[in-house]
C-alpha positions as CSV (number, residue, x, y, z in Angstrom):
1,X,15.7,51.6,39.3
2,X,18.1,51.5,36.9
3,X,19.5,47.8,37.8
4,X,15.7,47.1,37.6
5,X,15.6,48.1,33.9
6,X,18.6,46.8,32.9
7,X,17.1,43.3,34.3
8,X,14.0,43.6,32.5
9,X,15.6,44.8,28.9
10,X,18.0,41.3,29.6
11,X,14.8,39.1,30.4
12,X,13.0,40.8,27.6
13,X,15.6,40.3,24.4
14,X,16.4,36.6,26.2
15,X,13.1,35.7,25.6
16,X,12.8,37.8,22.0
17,X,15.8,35.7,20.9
18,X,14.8,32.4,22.2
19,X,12.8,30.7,19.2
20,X,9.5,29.0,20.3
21,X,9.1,25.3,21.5
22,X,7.1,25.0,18.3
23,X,9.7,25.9,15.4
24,X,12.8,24.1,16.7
25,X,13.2,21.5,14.0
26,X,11.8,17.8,15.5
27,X,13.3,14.7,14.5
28,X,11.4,12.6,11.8
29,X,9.1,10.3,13.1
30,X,9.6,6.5,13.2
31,X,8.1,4.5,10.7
32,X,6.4,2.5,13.9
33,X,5.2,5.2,15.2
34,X,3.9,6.5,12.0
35,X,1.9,3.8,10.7
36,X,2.1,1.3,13.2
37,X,4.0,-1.9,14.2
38,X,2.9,-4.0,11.5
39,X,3.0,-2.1,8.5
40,X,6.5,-0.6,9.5
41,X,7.5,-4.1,9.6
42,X,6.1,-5.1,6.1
43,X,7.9,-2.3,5.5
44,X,11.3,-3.2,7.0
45,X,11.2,-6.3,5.1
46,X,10.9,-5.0,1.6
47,X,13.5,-2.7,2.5
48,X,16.0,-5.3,2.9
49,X,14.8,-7.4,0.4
50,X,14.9,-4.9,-2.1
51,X,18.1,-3.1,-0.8
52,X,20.1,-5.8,0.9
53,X,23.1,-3.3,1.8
54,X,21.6,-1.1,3.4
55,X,20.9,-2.8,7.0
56,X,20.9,0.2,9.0
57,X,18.9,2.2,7.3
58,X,16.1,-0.2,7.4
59,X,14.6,0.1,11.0
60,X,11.1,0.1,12.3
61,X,13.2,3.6,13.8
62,X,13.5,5.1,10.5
63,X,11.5,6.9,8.9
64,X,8.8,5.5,6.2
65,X,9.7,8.1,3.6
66,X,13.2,7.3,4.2
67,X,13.0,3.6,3.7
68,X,10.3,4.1,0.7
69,X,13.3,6.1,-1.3
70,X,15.5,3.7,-0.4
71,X,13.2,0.6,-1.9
72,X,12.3,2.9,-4.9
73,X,16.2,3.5,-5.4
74,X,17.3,0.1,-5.4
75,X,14.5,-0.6,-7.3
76,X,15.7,1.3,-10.2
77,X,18.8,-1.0,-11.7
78,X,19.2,-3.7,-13.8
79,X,17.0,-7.4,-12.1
80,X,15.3,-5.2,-9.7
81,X,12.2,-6.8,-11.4
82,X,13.4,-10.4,-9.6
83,X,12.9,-8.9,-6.0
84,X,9.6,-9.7,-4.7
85,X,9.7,-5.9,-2.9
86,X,10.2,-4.3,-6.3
87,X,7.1,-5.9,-7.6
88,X,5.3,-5.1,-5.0
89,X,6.8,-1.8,-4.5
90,X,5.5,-1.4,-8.4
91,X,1.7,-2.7,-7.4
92,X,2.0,0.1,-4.9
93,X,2.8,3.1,-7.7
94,X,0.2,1.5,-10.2
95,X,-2.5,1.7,-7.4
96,X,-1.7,5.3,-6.3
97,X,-1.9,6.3,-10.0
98,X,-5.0,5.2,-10.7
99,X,-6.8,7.1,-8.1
100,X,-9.1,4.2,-6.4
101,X,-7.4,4.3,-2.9
């Protein structure tokens, strides 16, 4: 009886400890599988074009929001305005600002 307990108070704070399948941290989504194969490409593209050292970080694999800082970042200094992603990355910000998505 009192192995019994012993085995049901182990099972019990086991599984009170255990965080659910639900809040253990998930990996960010690919940018593929976020908004498709196309538009993650478009994507990939102006991510190199705008920030030409950073190869690895621009993947169909990565994350949009990653790449997005990343264009908006190199985007920021002196000539950016010659890259044909910054220009297009700054047609973007003037659309969302208006408000007629």
């Amino acid at each position: 009886m009192i192995r019994a307990r012993n085995l049901i108070a182990a099972v019990l704070a086991a599984l009170l400890a255990a965080p659910p399948a639900d809040a253990r941290p998930r990996a960010p989504k690919a940018c593929r599988a976020e908004i498709g194969a196309v538009r993650a490409a478009d994507l990939v593209r102006a991510c190199r074009e705008a920030g030409p050292a950073m190869p690895a970080l621009c993947r169909p694999e990565t994350p949009c929001a990653a790449m997005r800082e990343a264009i908006e970042a190199a985007c920021q200094g002196p000539g950016s305005e010659a890259k044909p992603a910054c220009r297009e990355f700054d047609d973007e910000d003037d659309d969302d600002a208006d408000g007629d998505d």
